[in-house]
C-alpha positions as CSV (number, residue, x, y, z in Angstrom):
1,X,-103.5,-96.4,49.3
2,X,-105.7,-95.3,46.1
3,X,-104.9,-96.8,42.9
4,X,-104.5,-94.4,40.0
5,X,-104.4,-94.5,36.4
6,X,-102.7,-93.1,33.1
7,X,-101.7,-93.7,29.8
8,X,-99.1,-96.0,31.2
9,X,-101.0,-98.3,33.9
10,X,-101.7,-98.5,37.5
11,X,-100.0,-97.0,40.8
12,X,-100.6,-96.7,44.1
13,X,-100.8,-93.5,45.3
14,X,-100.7,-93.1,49.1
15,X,-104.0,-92.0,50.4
16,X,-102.8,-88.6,52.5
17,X,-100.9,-87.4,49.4
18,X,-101.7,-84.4,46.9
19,X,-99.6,-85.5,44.5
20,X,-100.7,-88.2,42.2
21,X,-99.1,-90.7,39.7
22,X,-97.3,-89.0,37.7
23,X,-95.7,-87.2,40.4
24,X,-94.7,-91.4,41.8
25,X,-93.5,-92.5,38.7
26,X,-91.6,-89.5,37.9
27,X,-89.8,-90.0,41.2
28,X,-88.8,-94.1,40.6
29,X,-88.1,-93.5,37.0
30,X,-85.1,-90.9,37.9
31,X,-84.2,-92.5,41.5
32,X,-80.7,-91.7,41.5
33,X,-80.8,-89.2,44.3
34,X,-82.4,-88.5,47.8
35,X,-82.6,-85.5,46.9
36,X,-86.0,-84.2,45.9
37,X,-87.9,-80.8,44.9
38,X,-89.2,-80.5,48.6
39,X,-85.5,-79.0,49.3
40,X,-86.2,-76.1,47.2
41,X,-88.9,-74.0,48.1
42,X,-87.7,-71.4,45.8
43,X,-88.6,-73.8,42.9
44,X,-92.4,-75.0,44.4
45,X,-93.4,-71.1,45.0
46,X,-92.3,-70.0,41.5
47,X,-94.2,-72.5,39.7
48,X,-97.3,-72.3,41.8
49,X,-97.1,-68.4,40.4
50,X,-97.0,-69.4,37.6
51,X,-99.8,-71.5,37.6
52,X,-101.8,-68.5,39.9
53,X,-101.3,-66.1,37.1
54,X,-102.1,-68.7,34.2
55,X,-105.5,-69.5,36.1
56,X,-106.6,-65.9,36.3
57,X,-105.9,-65.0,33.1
58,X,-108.1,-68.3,31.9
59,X,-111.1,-67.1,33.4
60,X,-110.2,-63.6,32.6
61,X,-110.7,-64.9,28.5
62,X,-113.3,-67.4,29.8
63,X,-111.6,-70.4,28.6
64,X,-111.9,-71.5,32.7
65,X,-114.7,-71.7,34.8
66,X,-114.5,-69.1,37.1
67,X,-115.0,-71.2,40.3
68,X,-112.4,-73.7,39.1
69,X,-110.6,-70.7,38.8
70,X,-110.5,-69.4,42.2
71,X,-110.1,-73.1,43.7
72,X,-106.7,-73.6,41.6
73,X,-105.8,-69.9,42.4
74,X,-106.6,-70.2,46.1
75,X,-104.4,-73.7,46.2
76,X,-101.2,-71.7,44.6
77,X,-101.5,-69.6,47.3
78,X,-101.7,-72.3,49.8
79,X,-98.3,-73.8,48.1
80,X,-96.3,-70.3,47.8
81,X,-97.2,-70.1,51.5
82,X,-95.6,-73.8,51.6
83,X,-98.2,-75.7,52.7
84,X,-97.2,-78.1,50.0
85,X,-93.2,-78.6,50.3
86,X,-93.4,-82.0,51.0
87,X,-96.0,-83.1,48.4
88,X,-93.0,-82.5,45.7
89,X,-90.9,-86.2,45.5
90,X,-89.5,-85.9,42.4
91,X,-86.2,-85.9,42.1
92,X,-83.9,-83.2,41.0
93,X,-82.1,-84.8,38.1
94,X,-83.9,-85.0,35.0
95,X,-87.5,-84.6,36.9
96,X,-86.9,-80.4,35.6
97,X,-89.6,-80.3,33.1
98,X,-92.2,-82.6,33.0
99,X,-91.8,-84.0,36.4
100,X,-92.0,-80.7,38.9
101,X,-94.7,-79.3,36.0
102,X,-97.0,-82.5,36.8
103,X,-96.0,-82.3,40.8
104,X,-97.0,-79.1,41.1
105,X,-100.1,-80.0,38.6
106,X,-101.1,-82.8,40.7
107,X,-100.7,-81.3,44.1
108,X,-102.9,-78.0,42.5
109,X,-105.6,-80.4,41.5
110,X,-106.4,-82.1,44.4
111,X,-106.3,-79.2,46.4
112,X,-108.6,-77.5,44.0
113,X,-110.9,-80.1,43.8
114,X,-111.1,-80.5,47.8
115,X,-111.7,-77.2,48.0
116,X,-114.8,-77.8,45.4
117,X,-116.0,-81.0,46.9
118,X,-114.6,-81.7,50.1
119,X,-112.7,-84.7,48.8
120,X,-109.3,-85.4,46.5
121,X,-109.5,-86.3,42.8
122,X,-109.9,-84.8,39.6
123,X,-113.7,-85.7,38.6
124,X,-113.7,-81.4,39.5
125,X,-110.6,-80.3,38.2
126,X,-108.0,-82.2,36.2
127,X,-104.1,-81.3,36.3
128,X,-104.0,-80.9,32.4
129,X,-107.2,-79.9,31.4
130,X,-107.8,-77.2,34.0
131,X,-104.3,-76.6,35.9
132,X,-102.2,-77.2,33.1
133,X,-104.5,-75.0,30.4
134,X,-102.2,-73.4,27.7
135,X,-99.1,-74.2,29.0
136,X,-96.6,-76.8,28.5
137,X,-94.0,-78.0,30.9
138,X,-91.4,-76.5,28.0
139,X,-92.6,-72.9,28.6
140,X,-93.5,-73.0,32.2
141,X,-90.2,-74.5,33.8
142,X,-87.5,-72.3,32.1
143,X,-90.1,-69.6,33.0
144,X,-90.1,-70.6,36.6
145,X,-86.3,-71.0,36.5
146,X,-86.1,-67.4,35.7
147,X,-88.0,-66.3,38.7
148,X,-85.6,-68.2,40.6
149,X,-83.1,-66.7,39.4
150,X,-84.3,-62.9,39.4
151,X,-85.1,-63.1,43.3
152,X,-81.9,-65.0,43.9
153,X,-79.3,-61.9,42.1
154,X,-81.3,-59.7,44.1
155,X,-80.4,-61.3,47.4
156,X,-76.9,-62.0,46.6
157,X,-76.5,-58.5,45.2
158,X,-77.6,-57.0,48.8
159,X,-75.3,-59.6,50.5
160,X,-72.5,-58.1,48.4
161,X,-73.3,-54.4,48.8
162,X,-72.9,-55.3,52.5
163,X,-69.6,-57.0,52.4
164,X,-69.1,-53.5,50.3
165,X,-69.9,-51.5,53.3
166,X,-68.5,-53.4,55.6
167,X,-64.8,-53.3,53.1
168,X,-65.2,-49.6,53.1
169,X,-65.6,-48.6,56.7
170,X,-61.9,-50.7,57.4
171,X,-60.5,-48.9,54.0
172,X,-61.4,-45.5,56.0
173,X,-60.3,-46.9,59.3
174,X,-56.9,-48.4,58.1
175,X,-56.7,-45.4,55.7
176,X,-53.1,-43.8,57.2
177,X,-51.7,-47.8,58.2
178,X,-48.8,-48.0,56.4
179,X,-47.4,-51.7,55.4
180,X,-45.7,-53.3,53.1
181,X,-46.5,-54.3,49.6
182,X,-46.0,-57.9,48.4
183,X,-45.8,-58.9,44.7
184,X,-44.6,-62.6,44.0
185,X,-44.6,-63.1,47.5
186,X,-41.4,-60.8,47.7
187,X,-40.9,-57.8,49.4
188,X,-41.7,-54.6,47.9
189,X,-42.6,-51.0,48.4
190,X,-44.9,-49.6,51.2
191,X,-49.1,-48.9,50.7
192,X,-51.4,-48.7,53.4
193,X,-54.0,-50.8,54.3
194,X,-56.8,-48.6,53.5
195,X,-55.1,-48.8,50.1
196,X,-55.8,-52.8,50.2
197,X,-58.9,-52.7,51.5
198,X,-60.0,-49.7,49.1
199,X,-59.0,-52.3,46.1
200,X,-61.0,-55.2,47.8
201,X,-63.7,-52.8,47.9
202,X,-63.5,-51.8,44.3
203,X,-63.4,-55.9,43.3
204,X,-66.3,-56.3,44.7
205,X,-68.4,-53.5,43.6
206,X,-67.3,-54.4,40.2
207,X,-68.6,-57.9,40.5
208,X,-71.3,-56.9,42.1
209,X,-72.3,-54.5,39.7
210,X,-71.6,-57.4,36.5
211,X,-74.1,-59.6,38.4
212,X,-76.8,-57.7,38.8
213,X,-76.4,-55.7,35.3
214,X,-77.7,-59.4,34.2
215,X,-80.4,-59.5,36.3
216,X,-83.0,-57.8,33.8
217,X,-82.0,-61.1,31.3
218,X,-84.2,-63.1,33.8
219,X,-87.3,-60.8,33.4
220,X,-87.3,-61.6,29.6
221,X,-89.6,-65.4,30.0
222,X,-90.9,-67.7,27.2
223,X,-95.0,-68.3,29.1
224,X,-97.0,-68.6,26.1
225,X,-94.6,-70.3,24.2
226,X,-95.8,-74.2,24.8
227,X,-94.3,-76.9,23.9
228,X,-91.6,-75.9,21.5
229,X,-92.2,-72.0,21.3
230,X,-94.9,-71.8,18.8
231,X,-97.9,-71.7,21.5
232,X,-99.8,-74.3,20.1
233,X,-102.7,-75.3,22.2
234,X,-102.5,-71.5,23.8
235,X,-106.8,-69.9,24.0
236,X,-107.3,-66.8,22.4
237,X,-106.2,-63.8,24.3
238,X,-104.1,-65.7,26.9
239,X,-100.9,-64.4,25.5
240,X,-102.7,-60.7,25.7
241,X,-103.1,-60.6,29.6
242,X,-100.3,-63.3,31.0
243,X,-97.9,-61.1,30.8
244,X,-99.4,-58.4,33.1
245,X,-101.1,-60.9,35.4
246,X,-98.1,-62.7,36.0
247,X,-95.9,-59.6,36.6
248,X,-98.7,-58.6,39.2
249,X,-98.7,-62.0,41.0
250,X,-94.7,-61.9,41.0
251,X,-94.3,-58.2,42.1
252,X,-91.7,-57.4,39.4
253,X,-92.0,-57.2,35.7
254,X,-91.8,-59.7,33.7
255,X,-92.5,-59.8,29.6
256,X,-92.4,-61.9,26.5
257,X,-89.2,-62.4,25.7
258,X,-87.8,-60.1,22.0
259,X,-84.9,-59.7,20.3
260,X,-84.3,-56.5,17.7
261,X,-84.5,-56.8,14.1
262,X,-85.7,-60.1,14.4
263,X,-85.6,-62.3,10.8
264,X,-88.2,-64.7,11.9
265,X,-91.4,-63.4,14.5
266,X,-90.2,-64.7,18.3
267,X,-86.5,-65.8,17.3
268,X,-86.1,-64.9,21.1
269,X,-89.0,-67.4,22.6
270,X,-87.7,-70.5,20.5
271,X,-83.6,-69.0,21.7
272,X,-85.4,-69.3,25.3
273,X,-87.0,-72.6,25.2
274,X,-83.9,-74.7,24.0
275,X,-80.9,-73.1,24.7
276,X,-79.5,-72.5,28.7
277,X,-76.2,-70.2,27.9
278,X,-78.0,-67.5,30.0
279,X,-77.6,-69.3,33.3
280,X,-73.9,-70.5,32.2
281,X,-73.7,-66.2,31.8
282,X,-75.0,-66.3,35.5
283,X,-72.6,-68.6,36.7
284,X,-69.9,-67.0,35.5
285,X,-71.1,-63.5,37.3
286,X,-71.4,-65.4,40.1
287,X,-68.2,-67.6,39.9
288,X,-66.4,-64.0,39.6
289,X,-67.8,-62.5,42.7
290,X,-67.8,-65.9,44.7
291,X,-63.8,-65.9,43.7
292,X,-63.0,-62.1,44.5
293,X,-64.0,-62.8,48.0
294,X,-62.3,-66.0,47.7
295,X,-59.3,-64.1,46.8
296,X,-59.6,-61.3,49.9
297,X,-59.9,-64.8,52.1
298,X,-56.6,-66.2,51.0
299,X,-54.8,-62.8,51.5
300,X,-56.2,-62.3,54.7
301,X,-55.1,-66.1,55.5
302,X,-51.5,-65.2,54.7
303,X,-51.1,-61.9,56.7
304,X,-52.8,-63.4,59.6
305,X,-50.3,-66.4,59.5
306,X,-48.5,-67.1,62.7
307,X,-48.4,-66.7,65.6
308,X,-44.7,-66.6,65.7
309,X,-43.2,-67.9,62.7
310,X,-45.8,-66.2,59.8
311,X,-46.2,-62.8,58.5
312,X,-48.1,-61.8,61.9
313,X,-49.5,-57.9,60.6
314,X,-53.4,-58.7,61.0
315,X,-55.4,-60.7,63.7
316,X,-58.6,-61.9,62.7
317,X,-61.3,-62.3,65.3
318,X,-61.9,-65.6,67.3
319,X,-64.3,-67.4,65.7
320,X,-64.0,-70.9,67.1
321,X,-61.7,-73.3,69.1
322,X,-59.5,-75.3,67.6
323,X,-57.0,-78.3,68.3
324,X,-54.3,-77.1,71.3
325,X,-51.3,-76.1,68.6
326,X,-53.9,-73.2,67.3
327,X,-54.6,-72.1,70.3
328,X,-52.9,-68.8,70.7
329,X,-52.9,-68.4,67.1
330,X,-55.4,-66.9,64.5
331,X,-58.2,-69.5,63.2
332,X,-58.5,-68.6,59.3
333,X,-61.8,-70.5,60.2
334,X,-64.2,-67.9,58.0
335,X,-61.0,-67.2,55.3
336,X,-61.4,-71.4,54.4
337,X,-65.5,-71.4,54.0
338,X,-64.9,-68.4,51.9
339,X,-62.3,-69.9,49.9
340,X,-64.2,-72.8,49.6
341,X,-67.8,-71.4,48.6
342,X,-65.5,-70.0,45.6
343,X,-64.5,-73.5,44.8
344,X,-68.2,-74.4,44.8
345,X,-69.3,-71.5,42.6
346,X,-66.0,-72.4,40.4
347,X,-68.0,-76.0,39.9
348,X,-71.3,-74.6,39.4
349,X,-70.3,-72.8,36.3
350,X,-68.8,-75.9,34.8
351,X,-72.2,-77.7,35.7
352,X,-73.6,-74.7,33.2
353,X,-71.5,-74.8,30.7
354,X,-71.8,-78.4,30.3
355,X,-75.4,-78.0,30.3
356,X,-75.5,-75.1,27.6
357,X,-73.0,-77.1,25.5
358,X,-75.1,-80.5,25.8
359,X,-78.4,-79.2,25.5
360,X,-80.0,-80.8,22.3
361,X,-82.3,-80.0,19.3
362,X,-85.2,-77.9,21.0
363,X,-85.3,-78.4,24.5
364,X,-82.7,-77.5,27.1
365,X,-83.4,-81.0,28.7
366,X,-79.5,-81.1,30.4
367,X,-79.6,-78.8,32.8
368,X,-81.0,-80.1,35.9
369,X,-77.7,-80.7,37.4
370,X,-76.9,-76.8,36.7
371,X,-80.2,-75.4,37.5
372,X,-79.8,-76.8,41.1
373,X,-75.9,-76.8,41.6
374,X,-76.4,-72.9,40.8
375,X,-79.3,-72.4,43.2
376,X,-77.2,-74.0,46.3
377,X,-74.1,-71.8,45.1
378,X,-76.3,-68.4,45.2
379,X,-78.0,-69.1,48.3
380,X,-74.5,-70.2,50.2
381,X,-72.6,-67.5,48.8
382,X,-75.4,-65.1,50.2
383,X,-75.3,-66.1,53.0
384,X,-70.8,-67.0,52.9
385,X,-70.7,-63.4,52.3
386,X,-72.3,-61.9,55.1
387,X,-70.7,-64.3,57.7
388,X,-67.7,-63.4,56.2
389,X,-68.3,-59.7,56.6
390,X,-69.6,-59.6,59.6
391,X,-68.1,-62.5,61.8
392,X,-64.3,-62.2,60.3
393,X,-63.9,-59.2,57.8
394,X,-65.4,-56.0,60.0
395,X,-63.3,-57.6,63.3
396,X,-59.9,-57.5,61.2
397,X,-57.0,-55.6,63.6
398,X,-53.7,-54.5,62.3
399,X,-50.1,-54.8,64.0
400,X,-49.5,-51.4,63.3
401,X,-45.9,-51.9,64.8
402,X,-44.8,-54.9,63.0
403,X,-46.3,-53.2,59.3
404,X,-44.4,-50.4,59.8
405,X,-41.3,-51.9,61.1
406,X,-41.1,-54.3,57.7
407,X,-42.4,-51.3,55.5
408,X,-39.3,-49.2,56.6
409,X,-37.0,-52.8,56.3
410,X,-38.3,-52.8,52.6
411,X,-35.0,-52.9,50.3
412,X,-37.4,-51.9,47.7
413,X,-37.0,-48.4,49.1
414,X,-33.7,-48.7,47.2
415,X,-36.3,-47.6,44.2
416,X,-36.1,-43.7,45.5
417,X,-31.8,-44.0,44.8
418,X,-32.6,-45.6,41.8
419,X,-34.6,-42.7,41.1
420,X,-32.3,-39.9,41.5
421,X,-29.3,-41.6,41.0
422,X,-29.7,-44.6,38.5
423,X,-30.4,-48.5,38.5
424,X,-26.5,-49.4,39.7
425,X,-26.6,-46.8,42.4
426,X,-30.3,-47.8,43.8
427,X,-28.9,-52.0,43.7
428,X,-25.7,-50.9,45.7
429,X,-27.6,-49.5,48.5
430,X,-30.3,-52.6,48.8
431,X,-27.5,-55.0,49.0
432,X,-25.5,-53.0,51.6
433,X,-28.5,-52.7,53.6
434,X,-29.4,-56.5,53.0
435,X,-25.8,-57.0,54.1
436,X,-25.3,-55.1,57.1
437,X,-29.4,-55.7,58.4
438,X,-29.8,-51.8,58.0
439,X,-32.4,-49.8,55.9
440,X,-31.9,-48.3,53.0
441,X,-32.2,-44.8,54.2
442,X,-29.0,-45.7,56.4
443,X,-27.4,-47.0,53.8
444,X,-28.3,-43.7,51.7
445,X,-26.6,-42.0,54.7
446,X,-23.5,-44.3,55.2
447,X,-22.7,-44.1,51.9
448,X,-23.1,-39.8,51.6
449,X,-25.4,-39.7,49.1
450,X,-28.0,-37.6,50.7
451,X,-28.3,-35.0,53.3
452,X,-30.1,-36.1,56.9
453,X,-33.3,-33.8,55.9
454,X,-33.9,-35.0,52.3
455,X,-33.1,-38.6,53.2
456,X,-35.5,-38.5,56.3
457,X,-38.2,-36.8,53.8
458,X,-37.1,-39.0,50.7
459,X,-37.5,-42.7,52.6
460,X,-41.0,-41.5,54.8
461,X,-42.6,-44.6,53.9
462,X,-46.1,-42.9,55.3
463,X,-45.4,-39.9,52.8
464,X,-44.3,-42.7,49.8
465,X,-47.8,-44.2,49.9
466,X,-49.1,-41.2,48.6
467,X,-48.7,-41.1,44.4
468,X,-49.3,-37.2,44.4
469,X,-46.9,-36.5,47.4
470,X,-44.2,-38.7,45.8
471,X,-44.0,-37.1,42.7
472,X,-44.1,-33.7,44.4
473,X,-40.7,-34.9,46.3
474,X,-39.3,-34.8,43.2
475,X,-40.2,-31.9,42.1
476,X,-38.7,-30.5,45.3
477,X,-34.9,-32.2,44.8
478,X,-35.3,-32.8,41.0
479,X,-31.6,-30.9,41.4
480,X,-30.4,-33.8,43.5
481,X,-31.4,-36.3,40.4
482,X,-27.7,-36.9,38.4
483,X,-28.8,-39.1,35.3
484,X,-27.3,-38.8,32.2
């Protein structure tokens, strides 16, 4: 063990380790978890960007020395490679700030200054005078966080697009499937399938489309802003060329965050350095798309039911073995993770909202919990949704026998009486056919009310599934229609 110092004693430090004693206090001060800043890779090669950019643009204004320079930079790209994962201990409550900042500056250090000298320490290259230069742990984490967050739409937003594709090709191949239509549970009138999974399609581009609208929000960063957004401590042209290095080190654009017809110069980088609303405006994005494919899940849960006793129109595909009463049934296996990923992103935005609302005076200090709960919910639903898609969704198979049979059953069919003949008429016919187990096209018939041909042409439940072709029928016996 080596014994190091700071403002506040002595620690041990163990011997092989990067970090240093910051990093070890910081993880026994908040020790109310196991679960530590090595689980989220994501997090370590975000900030070691951030420090790559801030040490090139140091040298670039001459505030570092060069060589220090290229030691630090070479060590962040040692830890975006993740050489480093498991130098990062502290913990993920309340260690977002201060205590990944002086992780990821310890760990930097070291590295830097073995790569100097051939041995650990700072006597080379200290983590706040060299790594840390004109930043603050105020401006670089939310800056971090936003990283996260860019990369992370992006990969859910392809996950979705596919669950998209995948929702379109069985809208085109269940386009003609007639079935019947369900509101409040109760019978109603026919659709198709393609018509249901043409909706589901059209929920989840929406969503889709909401989440990553907001994506540009996360490009908009606070770097430069220090401590409580008025860059003190920040070397003359740093905020000139941070902005562009950075951006070149990240591969997407990033810029000093604005807002129009600002009262008071950066309004927007002392909005970004205290308050967190933006991530509980990413929850709910995600919390929308995570609950749309929730709600396909439970649908497809309730058609699949059976095998004898349920609604019996769709199979899903095997996906797993369950106990012997499920065996010749359908296991909504894939349908419950869906369902309850949605209940995890439901959480995850109350985690954000909690943090935005508890945030105080000029630091959003609260939000660990949210920062992380929302990681875990993007990355699961990412990869919920193509599981989903692919293992459960895309192998969906229609009973086009026992849809059609309940379709043509429907006394909801009594609507097309109804139509032509009024609201008494139409209910006459649904209960007759409700009494006697016949359809209300027989009914129709029993009771004289229509010819064979218009009757057949009237109740084609395949031809009443299409708005146009319904209207168009009557047009064609508008004659028959006696309404006063």
């Amino acid at each position: 063990m080596r014994i190091e110092k700071d403002a506040l004693g002595e620690l041990p430090v163990p011997d092989e380790a990067y970090y240093g004693i910051q990093t070890v206090r910081c993880s026994g001060n908040y020790d109310v978890t196991r679960h530590t800043y090595s689980e989220y890779p994501e997090v370590i090669r975000a900030m070691a960007e951030v420090k790559k950019a801030c040490a090139i643009t140091n040298a670039q204004i001459s505030a570092l020395d060069r060589r220090k320079s290229e030691a630090i930079v070479q060590a962040c790209d040692e830890m975006i490679a993740g050489r480093f994962d498991k130098e990062f201990r502290v913990k993920i409550y309340r260690s977002q700030g201060t205590g990944v900042n002086m992780n990821t500056n310890e760990v930097l250090a070291n590295r830097a200054n073995e790569i100097l000298t051939g041995h650990r320490g700072y006597d080379q290259v200290h983590p706040n005078t060299h790594v840390n230069m004109c930043q603050s742990s105020n401006d670089v984490f939310p800056t971090a966080e936003n990283i996260v967050f860019h990369r992370l739409i992006d990969k859910l937003g392809k996950s979705a697009e596919h669950f998209e594709t995948v929702l379109r090709s069985k809208a085109l191949e269940f386009k003609d499937t007639v079935r019947l239509a369900r509101t409040g549970m109760q019978d109603a009138v026919p659709n198709t399938w393609g018509q249901v999974f043409g909706g589901w399609q059209c929920m989840i581009q929406r969503t889709r489309r909401a989440l990553l609208s907001y994506s540009s929000v996360f490009q908009n960063i606070v770097l430069g802003g220090t401590a409580v957004g008025t860059g003190m401590g920040q070397q003359p042209g740093y905020a000139e060329h941070i902005y562009q290095n950075l951006s070149s080190v990240l591969g997407f654009e990033v810029r000093w965050a604005r807002m129009d017809n600002e009262v008071i110069p950066d309004s927007a980088i002392f909005d970004g350095m205290r308050n967190t609303d933006h991530q509980m405006m990413l929850a709910a994005h995600v919390k929308a798309l995570a609950t749309a494919a929730g709600r396909i899940a439970s649908d497809l849960m309730l058609v699949s039911s059976g095998p004898r006793s349920g609604l019996r129109e769709v199979t899903l595909p095997k996906f797993g073995k369950g106990s012997s009463s499920y065996e010749l049934g359908n296991e909504p296996y894939l349908p419950e993770v869906m369902m309850q990923v949605a209940h995890q992103a439901i959480a995850a935005e109350q985690m954000a909202t909690y943090a935005a609302n508890e945030d105080q005076l000029d630091h959003g200090s609260s939000n660990s919990g949210g920062f992380i709960e929302l990681i875990d919910t993007m990355k699961t639903l990412t990869q919920a949704l193509l599981l989903f898609a692919d293992q459960c969704v895309a192998g969906v198979r229609v009973d086009e026998e026992v849809c059609l049979r309940n379709a043509e059953y429907s006394g909801s069919l009594s609507t097309m009486v109804s139509a032509l003949y009024g609201y008494p008429t139409g209910v006459k016919i649904a209960k007759l056919a409700a009494k006697e187990g016949i359809t209300c096209k027989e009914a129709a018939l029993q009771e004289h009310l229509l010819p064979p041909g218009v009757a057949e042409e009237l109740f084609d439940v395949r031809r009443l599934t299409d708005r146009k072709a319904t209207v168009e029928m009557f047009r064609k016996y508008g004659k028959l229609r006696k309404i006063s």
